[in-house]
Backbone as CSV, one residue per row, in Angstrom:
resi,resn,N_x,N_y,N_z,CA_x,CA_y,CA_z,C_x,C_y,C_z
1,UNK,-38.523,-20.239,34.577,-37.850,-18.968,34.313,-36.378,-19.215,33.984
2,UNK,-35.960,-18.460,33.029,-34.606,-18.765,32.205,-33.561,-18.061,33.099
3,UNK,-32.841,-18.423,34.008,-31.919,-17.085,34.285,-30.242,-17.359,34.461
4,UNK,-30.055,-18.550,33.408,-28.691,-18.733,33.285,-28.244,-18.283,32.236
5,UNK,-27.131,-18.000,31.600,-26.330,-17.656,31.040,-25.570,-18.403,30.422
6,UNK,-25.342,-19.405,29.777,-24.313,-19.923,28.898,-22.635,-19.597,28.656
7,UNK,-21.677,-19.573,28.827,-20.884,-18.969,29.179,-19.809,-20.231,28.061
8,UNK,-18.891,-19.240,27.071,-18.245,-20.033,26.002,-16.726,-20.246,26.271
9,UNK,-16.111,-21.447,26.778,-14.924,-21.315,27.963,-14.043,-21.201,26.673
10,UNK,-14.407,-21.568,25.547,-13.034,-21.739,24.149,-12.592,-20.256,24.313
11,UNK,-14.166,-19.372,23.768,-13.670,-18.348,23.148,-12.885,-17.420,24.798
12,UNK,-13.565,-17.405,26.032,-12.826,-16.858,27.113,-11.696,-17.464,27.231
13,UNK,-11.318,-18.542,26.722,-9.561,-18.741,27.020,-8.972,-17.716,26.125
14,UNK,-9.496,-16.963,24.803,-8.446,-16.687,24.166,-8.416,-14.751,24.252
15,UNK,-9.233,-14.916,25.418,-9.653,-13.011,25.382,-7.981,-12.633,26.253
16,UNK,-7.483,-11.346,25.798,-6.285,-10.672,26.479,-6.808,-10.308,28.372
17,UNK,-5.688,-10.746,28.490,-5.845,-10.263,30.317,-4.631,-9.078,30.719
18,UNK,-4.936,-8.188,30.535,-3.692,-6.972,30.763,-3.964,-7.139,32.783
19,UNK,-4.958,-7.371,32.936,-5.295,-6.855,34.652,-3.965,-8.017,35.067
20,UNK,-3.780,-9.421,34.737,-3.284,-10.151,35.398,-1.820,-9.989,35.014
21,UNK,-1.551,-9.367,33.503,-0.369,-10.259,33.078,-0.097,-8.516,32.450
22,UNK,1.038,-8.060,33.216,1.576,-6.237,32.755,1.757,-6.416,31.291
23,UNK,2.199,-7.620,30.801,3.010,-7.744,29.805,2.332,-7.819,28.107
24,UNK,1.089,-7.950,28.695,-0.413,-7.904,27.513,-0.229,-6.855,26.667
25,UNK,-0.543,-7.059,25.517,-0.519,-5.834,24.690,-2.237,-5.494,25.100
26,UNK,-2.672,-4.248,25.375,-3.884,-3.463,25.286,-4.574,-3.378,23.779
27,UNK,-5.736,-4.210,23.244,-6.303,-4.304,22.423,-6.915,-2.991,22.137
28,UNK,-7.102,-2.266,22.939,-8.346,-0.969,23.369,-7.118,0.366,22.730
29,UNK,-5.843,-0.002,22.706,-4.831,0.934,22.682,-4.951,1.620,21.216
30,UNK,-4.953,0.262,20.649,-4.375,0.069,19.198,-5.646,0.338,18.683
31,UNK,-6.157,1.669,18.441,-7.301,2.238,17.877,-7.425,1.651,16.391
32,UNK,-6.392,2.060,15.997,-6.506,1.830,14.295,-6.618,0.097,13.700
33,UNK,-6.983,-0.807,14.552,-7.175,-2.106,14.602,-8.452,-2.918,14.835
34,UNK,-8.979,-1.955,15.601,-10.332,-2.087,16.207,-11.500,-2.039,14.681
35,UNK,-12.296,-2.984,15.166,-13.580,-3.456,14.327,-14.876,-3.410,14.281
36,UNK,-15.734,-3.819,13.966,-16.976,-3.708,13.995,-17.517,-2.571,14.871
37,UNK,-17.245,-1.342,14.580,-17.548,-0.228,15.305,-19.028,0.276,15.252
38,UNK,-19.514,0.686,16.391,-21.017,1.130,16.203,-21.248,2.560,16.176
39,UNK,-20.407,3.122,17.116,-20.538,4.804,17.054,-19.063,5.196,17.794
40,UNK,-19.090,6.489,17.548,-17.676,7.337,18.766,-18.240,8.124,18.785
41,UNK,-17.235,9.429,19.627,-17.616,10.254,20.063,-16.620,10.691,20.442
42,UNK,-15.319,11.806,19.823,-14.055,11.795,19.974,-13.458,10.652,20.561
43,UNK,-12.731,10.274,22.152,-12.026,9.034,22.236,-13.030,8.716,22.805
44,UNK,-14.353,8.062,22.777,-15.283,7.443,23.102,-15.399,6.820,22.207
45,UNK,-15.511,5.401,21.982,-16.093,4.333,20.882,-16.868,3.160,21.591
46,UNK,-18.023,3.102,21.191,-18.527,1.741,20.921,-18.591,0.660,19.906
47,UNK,-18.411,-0.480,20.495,-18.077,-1.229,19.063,-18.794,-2.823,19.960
48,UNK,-18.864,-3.651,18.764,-19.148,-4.984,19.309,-17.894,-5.768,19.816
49,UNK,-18.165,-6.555,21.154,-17.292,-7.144,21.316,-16.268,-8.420,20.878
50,UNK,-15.594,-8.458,20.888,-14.680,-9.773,19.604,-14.182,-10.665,20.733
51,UNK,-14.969,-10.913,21.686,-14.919,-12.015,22.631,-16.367,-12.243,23.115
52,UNK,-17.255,-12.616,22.101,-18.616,-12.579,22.759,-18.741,-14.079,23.357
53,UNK,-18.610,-13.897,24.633,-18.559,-15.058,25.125,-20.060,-15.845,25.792
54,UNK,-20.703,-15.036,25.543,-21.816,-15.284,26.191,-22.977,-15.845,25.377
55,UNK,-23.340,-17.156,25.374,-24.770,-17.515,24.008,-25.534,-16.719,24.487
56,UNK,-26.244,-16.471,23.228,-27.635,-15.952,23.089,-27.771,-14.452,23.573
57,UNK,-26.888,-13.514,23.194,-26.748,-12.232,23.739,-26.261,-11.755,22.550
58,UNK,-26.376,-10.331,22.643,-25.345,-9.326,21.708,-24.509,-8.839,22.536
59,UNK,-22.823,-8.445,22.339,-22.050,-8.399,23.451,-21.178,-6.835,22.640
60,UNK,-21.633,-5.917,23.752,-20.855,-4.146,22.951,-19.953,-3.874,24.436
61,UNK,-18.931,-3.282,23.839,-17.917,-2.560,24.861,-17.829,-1.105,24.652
62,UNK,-18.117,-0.481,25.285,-17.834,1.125,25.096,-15.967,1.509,26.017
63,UNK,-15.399,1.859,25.178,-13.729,2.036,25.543,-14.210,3.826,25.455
64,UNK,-14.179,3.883,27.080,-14.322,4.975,27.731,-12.907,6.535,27.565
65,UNK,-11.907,6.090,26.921,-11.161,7.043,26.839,-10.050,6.600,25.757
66,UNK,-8.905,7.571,25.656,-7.754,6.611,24.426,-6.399,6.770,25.718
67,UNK,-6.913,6.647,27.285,-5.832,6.954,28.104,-5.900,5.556,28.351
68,UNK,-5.391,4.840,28.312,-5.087,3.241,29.228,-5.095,3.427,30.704
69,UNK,-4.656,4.151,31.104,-3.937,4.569,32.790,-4.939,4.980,33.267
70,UNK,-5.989,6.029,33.020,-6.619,6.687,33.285,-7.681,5.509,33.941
71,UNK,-8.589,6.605,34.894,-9.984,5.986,35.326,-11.496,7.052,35.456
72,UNK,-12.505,6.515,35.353,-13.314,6.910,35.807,-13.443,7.917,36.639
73,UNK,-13.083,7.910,38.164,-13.131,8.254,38.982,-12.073,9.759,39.260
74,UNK,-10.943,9.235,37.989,-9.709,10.829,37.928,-10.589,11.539,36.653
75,UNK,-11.222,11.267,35.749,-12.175,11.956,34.527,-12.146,13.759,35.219
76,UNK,-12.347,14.437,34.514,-12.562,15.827,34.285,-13.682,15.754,34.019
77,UNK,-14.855,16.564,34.458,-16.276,16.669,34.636,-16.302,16.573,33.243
78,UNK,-15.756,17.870,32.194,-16.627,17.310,30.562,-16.801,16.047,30.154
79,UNK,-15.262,15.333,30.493,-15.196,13.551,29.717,-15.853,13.448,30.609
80,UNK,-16.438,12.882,31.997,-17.242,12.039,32.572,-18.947,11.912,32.268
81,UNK,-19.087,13.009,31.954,-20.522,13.811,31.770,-20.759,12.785,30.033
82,UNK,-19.935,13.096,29.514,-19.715,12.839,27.764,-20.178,11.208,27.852
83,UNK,-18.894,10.796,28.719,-18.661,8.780,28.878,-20.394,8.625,29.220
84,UNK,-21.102,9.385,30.353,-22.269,8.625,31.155,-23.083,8.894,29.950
85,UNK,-23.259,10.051,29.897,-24.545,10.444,28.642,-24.629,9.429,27.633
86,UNK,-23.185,9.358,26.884,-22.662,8.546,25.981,-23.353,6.597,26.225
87,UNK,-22.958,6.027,26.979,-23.407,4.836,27.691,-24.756,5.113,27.862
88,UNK,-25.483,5.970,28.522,-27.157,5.949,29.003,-27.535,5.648,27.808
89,UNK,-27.251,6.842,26.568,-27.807,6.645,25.151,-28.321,5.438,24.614
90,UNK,-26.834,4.665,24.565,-26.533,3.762,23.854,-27.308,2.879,24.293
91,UNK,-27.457,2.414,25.660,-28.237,1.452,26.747,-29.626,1.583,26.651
92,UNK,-30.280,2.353,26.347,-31.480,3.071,26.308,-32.086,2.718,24.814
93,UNK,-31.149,3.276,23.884,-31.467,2.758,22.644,-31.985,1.172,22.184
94,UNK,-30.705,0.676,22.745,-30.904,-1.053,22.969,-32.267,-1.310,23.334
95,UNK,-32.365,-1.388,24.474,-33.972,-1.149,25.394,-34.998,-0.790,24.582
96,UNK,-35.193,0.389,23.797,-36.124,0.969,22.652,-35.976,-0.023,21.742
97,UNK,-35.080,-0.178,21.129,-35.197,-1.270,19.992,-36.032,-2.685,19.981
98,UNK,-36.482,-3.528,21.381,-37.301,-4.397,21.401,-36.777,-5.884,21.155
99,UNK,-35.246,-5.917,21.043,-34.936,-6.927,19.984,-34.399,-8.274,21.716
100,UNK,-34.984,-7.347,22.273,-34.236,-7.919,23.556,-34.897,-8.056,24.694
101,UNK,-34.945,-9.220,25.444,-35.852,-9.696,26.500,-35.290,-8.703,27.881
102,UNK,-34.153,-7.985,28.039,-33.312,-7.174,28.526,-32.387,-6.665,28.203
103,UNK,-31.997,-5.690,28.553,-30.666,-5.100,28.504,-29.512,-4.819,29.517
104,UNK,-28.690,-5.147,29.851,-27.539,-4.280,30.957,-26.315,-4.288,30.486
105,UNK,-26.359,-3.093,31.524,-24.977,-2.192,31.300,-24.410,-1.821,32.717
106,UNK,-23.503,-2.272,32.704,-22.356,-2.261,33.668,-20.393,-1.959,33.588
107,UNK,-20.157,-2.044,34.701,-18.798,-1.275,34.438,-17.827,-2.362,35.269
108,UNK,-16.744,-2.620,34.710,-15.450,-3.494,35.559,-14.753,-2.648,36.052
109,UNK,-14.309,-2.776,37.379,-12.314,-2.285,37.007,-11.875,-2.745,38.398
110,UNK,-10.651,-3.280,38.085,-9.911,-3.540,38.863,-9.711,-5.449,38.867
111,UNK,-9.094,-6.032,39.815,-8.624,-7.328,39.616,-9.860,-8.245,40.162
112,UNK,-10.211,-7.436,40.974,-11.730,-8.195,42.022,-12.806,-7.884,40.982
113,UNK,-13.268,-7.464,40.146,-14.188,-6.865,39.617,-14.460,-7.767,38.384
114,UNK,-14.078,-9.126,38.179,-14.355,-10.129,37.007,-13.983,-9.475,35.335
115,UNK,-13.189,-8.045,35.292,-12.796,-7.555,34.085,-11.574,-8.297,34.156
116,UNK,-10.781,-8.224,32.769,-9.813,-8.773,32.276,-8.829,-7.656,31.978
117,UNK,-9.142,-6.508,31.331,-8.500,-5.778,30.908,-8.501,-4.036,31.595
118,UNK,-7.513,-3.749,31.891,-6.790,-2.383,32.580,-7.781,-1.334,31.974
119,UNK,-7.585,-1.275,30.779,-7.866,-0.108,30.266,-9.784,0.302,30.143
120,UNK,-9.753,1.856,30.562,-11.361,1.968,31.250,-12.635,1.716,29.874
121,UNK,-13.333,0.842,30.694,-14.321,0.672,29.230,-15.768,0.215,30.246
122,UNK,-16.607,-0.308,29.436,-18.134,-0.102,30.157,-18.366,-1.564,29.009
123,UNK,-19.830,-1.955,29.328,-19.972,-2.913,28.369,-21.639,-2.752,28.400
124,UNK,-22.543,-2.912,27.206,-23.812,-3.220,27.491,-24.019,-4.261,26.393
125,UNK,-24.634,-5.535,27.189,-25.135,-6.438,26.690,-26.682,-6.419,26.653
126,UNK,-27.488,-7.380,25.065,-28.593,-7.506,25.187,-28.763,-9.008,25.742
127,UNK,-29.487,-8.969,26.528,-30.064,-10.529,26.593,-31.285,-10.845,26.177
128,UNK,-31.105,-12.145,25.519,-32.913,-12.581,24.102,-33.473,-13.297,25.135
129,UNK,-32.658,-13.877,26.316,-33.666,-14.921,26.673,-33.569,-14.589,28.475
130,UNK,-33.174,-13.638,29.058,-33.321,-13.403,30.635,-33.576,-11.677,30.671
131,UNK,-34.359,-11.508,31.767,-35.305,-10.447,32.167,-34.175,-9.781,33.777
132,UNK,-33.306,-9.231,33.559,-33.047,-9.227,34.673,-33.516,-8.503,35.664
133,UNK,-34.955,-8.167,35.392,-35.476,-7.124,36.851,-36.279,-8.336,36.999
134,UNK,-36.767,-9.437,36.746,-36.954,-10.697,37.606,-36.233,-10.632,38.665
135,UNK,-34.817,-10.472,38.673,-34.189,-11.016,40.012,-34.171,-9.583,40.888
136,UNK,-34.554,-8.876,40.239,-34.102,-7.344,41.426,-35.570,-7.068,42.219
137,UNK,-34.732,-6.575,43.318,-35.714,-6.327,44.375,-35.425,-4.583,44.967
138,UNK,-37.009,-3.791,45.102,-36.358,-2.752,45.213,-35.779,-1.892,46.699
139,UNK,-35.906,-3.313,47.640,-35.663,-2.985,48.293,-33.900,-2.594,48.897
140,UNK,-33.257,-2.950,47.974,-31.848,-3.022,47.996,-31.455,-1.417,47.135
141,UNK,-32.399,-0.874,46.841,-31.742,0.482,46.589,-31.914,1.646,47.587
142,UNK,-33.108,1.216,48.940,-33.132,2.385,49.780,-31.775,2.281,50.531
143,UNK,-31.587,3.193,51.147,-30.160,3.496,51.665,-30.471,4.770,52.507
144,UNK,-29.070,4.540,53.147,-29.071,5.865,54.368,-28.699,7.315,53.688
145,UNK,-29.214,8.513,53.646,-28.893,9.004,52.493,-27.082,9.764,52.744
146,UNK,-26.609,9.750,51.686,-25.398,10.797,51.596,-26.430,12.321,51.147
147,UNK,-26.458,12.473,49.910,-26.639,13.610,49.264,-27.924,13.426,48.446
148,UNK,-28.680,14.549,48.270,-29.432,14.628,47.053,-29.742,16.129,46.286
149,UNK,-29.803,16.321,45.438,-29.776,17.184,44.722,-30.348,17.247,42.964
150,UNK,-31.052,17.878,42.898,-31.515,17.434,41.538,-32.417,16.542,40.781
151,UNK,-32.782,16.452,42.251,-33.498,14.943,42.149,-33.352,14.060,42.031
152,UNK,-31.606,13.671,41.753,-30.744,12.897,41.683,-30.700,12.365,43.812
153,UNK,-30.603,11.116,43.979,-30.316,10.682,45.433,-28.960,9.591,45.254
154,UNK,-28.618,9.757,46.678,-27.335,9.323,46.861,-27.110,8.358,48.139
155,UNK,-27.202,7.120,48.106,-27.106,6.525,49.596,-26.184,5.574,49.541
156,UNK,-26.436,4.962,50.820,-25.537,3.695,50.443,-26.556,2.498,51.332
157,UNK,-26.600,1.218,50.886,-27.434,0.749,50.992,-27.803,0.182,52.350
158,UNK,-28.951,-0.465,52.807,-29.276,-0.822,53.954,-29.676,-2.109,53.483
159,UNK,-29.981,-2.340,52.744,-30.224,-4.063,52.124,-29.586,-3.931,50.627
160,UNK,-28.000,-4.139,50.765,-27.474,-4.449,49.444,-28.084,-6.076,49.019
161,UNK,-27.333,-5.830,47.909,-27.728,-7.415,47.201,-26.429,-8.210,47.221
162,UNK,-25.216,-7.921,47.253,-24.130,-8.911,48.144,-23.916,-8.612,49.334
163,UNK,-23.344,-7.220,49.553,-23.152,-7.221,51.246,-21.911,-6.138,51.172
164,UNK,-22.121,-5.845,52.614,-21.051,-4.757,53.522,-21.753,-3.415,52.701
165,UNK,-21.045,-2.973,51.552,-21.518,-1.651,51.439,-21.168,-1.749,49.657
166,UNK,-22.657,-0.919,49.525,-22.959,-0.510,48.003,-23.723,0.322,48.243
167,UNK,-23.359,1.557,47.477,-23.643,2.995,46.676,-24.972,2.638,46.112
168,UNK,-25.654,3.577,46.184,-26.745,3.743,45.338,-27.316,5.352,44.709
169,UNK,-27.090,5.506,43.407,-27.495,6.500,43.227,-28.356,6.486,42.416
170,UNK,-29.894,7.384,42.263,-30.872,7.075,41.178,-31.280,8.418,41.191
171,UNK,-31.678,8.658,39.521,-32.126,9.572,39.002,-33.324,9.794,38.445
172,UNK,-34.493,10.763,38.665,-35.774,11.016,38.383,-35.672,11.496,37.379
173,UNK,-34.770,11.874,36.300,-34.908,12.878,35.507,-33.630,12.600,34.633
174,UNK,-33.390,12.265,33.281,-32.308,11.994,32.529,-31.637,13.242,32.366
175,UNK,-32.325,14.349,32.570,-31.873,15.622,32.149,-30.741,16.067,33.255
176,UNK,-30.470,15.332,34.051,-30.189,16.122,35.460,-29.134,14.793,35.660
177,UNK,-28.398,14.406,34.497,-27.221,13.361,34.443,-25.925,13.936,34.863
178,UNK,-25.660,15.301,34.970,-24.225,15.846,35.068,-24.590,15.470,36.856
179,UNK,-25.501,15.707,37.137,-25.630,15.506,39.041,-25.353,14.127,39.244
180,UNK,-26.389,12.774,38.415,-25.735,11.579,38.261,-24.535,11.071,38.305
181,UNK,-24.177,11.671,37.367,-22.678,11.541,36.876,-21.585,12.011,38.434
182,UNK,-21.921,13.338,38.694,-21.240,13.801,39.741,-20.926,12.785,41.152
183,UNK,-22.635,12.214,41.204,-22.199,11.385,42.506,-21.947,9.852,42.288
184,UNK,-21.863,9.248,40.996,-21.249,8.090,40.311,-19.220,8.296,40.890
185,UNK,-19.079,9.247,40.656,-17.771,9.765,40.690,-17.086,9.693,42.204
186,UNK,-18.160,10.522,42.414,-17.727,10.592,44.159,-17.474,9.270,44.316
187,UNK,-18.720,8.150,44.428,-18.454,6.788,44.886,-17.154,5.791,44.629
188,UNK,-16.833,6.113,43.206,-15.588,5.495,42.862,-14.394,6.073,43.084
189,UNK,-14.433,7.199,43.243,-13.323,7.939,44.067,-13.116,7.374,45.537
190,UNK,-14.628,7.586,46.527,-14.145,7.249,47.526,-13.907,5.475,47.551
191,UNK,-14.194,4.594,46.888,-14.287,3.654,46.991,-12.511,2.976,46.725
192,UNK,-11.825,4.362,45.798,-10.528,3.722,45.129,-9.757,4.394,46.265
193,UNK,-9.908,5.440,47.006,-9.071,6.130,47.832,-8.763,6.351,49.233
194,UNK,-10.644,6.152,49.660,-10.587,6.840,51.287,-11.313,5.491,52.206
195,UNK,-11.327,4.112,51.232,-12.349,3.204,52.116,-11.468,2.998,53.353
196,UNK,-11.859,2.199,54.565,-11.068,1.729,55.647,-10.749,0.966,55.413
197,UNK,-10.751,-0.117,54.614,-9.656,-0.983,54.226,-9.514,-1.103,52.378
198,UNK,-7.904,-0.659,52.224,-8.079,-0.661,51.049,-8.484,-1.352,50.037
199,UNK,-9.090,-0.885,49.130,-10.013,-1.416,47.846,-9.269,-1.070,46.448
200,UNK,-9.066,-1.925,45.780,-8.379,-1.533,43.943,-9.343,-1.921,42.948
201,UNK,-10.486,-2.338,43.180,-11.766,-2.892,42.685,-13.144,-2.190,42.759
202,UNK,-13.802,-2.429,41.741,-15.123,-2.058,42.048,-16.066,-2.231,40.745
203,UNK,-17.335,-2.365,41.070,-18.058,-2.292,39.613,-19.438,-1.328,39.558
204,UNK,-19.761,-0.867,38.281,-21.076,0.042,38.207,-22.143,-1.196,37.656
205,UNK,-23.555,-0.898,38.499,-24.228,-1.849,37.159,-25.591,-0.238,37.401
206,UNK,-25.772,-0.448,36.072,-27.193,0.421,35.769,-28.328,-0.442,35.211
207,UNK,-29.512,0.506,36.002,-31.032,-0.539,36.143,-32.069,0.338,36.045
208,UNK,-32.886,-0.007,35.055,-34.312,0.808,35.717,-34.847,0.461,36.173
209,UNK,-35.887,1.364,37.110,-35.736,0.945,38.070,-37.467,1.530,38.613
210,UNK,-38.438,1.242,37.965,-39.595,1.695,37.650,-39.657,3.275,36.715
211,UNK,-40.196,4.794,37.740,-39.605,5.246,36.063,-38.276,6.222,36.675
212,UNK,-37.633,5.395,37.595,-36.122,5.853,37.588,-34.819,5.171,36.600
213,UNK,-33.773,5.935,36.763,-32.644,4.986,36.579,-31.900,5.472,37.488
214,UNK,-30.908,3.891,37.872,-30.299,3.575,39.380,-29.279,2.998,39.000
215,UNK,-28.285,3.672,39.385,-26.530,2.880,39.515,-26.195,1.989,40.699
216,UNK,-25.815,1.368,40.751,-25.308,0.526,42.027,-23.254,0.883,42.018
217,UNK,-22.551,1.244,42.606,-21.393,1.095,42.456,-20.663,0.625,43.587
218,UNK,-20.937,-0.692,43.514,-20.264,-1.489,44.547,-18.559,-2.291,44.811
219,UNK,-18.005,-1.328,45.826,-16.546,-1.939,45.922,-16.462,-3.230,45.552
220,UNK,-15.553,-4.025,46.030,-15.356,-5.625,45.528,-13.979,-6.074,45.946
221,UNK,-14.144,-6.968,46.603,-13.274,-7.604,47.625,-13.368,-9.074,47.631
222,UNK,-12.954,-9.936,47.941,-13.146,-11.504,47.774,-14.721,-11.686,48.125
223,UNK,-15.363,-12.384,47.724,-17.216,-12.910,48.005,-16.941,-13.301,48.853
224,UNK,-17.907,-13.294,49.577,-18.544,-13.335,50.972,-18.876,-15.014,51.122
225,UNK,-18.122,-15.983,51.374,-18.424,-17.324,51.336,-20.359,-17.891,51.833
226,UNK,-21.158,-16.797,52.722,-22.374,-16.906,53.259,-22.845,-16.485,51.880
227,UNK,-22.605,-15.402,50.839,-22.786,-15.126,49.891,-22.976,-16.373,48.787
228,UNK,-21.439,-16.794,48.368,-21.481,-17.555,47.599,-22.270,-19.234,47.371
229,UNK,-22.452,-19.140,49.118,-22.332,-20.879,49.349,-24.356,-20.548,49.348
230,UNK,-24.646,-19.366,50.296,-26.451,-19.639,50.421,-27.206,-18.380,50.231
231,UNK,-26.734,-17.240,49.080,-26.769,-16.009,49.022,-26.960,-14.925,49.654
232,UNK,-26.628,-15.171,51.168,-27.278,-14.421,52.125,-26.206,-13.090,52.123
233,UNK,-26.499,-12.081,52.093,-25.943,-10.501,52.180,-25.790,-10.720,53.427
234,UNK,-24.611,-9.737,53.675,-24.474,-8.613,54.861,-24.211,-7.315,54.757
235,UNK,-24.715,-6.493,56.242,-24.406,-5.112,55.787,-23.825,-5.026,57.080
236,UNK,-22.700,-3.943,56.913,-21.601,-3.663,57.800,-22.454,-2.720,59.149
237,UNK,-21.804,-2.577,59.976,-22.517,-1.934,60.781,-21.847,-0.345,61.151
238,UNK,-20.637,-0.390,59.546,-20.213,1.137,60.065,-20.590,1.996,58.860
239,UNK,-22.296,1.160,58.024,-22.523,2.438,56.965,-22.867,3.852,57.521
240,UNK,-23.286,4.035,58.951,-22.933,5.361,59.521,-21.704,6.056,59.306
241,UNK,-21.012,5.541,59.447,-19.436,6.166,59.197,-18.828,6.547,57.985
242,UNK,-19.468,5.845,57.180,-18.928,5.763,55.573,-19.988,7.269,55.507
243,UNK,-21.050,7.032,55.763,-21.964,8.195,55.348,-21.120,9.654,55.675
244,UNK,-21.031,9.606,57.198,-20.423,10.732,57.413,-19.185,11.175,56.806
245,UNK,-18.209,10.258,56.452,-16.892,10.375,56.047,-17.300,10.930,54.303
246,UNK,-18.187,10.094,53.747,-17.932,10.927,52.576,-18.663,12.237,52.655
247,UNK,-19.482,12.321,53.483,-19.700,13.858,53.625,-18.737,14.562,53.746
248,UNK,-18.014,14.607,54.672,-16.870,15.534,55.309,-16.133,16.089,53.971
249,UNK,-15.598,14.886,53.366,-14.621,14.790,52.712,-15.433,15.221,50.970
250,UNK,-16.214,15.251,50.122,-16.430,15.943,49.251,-17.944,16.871,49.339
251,UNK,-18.752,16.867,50.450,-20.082,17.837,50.249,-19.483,19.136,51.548
């Protein structure tokens, strides 16, 4: 089973790092520069990426707004609703098309979160030669619940797939994405604002997930050395608390 990745260190030396270095010019800024475009959607664009660093993949960035500053998590329900729909589409399409042994789509932000660049964007890659629901297990999406509504559910996990605490939200129904969307939001809100120890990091990954689709939006903090060294997870023992706290505080 194939499940490495190739990874091109030339072309990643020469990609912009605004996260590390203030002084970066923002590639994402300079609209009227930008290339190989696939679709927009007022300041929504997808386009292919011009750092495809990865063999044997197709590599797309969706640049989620024309605000640099801005995030996810501050969005106004229309843009957030627009960005998710916008991304599901696109991700989905990929997937339909066949041209690909998988697809994912996931989200960076922040310095812990392996993105390079400040400004809010999403990315979905195809992969020709790895399956990534080989490695997923579904037992890492039940969770203690926060909320559900819509058929949309909301937890946080009881067997994450790194450890301490990851969000899980999955949806029965594509139609019922503004509820998706809603508790995608919550998580990165509370994750950027109200955690017990502060967090400036975090990432989305989206999965199907038999005939759901499931977000994971997991904070991000230095790896877990039990993690890195023999992959073993942990889970915190105050996801009671987190549960209740984001109750209090947005349901």
């Amino acid at each position: 089973m194939v499940n490495h990745l190739i990874f091109d260190s030339s072309i990643g030396a020469q990609k912009p790092n605004s996260l590390h270095n203030k002084d970066a010019k923002c590639p994402f800024c300079d609209r009227e520069a930008l290339t190989d475009l696939l679709d927009t959607d007022g300041p929504i664009i997808w386009l292919k990426n011009k750092y495809p660093t990865l063999e044997d993949t197709f590599q797309t960035v969706i640049i989620e707004t024309d605000q640099c500053q801005s995030e996810l998590s501050e969005y106004n329900k229309n843009h957030l609703y627009r960005v998710i729909s916008f991304g599901l589409k696109h991700w989905k399409a990929m997937i339909e098309s066949k041209k690909y042994k998988s697809v994912i789509f996931f989200k960076n932000h922040g310095p812990y979160s392996g993105g390079s660049l400040r400004h809010p964007h999403m990315q979905i890659v195809g992969l020709k030669n790895i399956n990534y629901l080989d490695m997923l297990k579904k037992e890492q999406f039940i969770g203690m619940p926060i909320a559900k509504k819509n058929g949309v559910e909301f937890n946080i996990s009881k067997f994450p797939r790194v450890g301490f605490f990851e969000f899980n939200v999955l949806m029965d129904n594509e139609k019922e994405v503004t509820t998706f969307a809603d508790f995608i939001q919550i998580a990165a809100h509370y994750t950027l604002n109200h955690f017990y120890k502060s967090c400036n990091s975090y990432n989305l990954f989206f999965y199907e997930l038999d005939e759901k689709i499931a977000v994971k939006i997991v904070p991000r903090f230095s790896t877990s050395p039990l993690f890195v060294g023999y992959s073993i997870p942990q889970v915190s023992n105050r996801i009671e608390h987190v549960v209740e706290k984001i109750k209090d505080i947005y349901f």
